[in-house]
N, C-alpha and C positions, 0 to 999 in steps of 0.2 A: 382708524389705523394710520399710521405715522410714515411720511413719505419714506422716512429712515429706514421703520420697519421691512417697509416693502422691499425696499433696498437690500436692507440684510435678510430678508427670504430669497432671494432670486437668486443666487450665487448655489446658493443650498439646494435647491428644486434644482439648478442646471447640474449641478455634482451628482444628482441622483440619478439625471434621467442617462449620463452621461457613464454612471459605474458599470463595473460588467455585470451582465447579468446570473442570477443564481443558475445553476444547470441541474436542478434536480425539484421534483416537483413539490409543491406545498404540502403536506401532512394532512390530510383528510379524510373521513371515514373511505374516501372511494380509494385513498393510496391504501390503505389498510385489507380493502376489500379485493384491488387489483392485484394486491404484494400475495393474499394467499392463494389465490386465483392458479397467479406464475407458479408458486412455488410445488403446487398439486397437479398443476400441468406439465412443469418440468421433471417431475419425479416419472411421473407414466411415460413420457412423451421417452427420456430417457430412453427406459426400458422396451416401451415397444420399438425403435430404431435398432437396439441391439439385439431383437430377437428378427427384426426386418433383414439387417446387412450384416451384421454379427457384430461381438464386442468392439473389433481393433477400426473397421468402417466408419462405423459411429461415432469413436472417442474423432475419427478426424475430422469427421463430417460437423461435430459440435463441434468440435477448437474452429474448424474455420470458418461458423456463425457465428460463434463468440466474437472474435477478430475483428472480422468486421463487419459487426453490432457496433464494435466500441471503435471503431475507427470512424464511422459515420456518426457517433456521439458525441467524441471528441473533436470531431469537424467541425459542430455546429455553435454557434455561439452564445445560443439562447435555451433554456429546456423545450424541447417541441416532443408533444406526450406519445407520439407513437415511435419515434427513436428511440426515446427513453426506456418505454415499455418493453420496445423489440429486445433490447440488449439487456433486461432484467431476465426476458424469458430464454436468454441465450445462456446469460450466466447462473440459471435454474439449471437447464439442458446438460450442461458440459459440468457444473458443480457436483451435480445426480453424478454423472459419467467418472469425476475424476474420484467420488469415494466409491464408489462401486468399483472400480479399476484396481483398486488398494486391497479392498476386502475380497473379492473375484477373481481377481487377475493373478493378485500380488500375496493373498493370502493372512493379509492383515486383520485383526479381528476388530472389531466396533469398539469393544474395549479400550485399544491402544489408539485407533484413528479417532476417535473422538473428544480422550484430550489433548494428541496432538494437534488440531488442527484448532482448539480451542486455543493454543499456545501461537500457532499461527496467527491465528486475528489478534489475540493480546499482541502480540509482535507488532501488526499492522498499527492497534491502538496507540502503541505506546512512540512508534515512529512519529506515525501520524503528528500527535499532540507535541512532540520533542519540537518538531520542526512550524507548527502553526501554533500552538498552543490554543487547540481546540478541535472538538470533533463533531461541533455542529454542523446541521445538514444544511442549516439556512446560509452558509458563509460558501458554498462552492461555488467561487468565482475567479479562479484560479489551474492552471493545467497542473501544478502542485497539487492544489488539495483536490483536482478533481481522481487523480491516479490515486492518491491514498483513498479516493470515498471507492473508488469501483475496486479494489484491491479488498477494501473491509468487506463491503459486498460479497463478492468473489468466495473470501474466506466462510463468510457468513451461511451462506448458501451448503459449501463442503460441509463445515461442522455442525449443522441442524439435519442434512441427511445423513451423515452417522450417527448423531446423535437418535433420530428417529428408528432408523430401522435398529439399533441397539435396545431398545425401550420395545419395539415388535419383536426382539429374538431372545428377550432374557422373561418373558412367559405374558407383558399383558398385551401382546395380538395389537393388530391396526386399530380397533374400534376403543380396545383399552387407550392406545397411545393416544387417540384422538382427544380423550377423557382426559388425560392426563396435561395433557398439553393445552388443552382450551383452560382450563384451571391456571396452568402457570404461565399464562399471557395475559390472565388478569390481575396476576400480584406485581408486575411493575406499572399499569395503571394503578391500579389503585394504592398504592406506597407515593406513585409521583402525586395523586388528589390529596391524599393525605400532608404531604408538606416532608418525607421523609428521602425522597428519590428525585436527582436532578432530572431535571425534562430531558439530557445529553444522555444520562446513563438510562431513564427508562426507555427512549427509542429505541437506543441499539441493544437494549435486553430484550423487548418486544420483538422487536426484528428477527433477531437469532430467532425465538419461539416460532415466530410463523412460519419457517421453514419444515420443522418438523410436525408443526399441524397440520399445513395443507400438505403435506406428503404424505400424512398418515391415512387422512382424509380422503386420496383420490387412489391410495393404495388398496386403503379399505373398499372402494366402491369399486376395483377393478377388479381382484386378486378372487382365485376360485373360491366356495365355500368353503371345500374342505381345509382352507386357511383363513378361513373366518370373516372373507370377504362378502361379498354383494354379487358377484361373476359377471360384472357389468361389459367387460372386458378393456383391454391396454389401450385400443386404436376407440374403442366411442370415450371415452373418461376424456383421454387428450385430448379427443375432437370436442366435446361437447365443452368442456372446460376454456378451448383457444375461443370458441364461438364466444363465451360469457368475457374472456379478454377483449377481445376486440370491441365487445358494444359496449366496456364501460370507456375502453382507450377512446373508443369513434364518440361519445359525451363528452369525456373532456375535452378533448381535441377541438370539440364544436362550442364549449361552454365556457371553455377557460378557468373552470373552477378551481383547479390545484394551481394557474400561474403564479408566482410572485406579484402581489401586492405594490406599485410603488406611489408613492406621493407623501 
């Protein structure tokens, strides 16, 4: 190799080591396995708090995990996996909380909330990409794009638990919904292997889906039989589900396996 060479590599390795870094973790079967984890944790977890300190306790008690979840994320300068994880399983908690609040509280049916909030994240979407022109996860390196990534989130979280429990109240039950939804998280894999779906659009279609799979999923294993549950109950489901959080969070954390890749 050519002194030149060398030359023109070194400028480029120091631009690398030197950019900000990404704040959100690498795409790996364990994100995939942690993301449904949160999402069937935060659906119970939800619920048993509101049946703990009631509805209006709760919704305050989550907004001010939420907060600051993401006040401590937005601190950091680097993805570090158990901040990261903290404030998905907050915005699980309070996401449960703010559609349930609409349909319980407010009176709204699953029907109406679930394409509005679907119109919500297109909102997010389409902000989003106006002003970056892009909605890869690999690119959040920026306090811009990191508030449009936890906003899409945010949203994402709301409209898969109305869409969930909509899909449980219009006749096929948690175990149906389960069926249903594991099915349709495999058609934007497999459209993206096939050559027909950008790797952009099948993450965040996948995404949305795991929300109302692991909700249905820890819905179903909590909820009495005579609604077609498992009667495992509210407080072991969240407990035993945070337990399986944390020991894949406390691997990564130790392994590095979801970091960003540089060199």
């Amino acid at each position: 190799m050519s002194t030149e060479h060398v030359l023109d590599q070194r400028p480029r390795s120091h631009a690398r080591l030197l950019a900000p870094a990404n704040k959100v973790p690498e795409v790996t079967v364990y994100f995939w396995i942690i993301k449904v984890l949160t999402t069937g944790m935060g659906e119970t977890a939800s619920d048993f708090l509101a049946h703990l300190f009631g509805p209006v306790p709760a919704v305050g008690l989550g907004g001010a995990g939420l907060v600051a979840a993401l006040v401590l994320q937005f601190a950091v300068r680097r993805y570090v996996a158990w901040i990261y994880w903290t404030a998905i399983v907050m915005v699980s908690v309070f996401g449960t909380m703010a559609a349930d609040v609409l349909h319980v509280g407010v009176g709204v049916p699953y029907a109406l909330s679930t394409p509005a909030f679907l119109l919500v994240l297109a909102a997010v979407f389409a902000l989003w990409y106006a002003s970056e022109r892009t909605l890869s996860i690999h690119s959040i390196r920026t306090r811009r794009r990191e508030t449009f990534y936890w906003a899409a989130v945010l949203a994402t979280f709301a409209l898969g638990t109305a869409a969930g429990d909509l899909t449980a109240s219009i006749g096929l039950g948690y175990l149906g919904s389960v069926v249903l939804f594991a099915v349709a998280i495999c058609v934007p894999a497999l459209a993206h292997r096939a050559g027909t779906l950008g790797a952009v659009t099948a993450f965040w279609t996948a995404y949305v889906i795991t929300r109302p799979l692991g909700a249905s999923i820890a819905d179903w294993m909590a909820v009495p039989k005579s609604r077609g549950g498992l009667d495992w109950g509210l407080g072991p489901v969240t407990l035993s589900w945070t337990v399986a959080i944390l020991g894949f969070v406390a691997y990564l954390a130790v392994s590095g396996r979801d970091k960003e890749r540089l060199g």
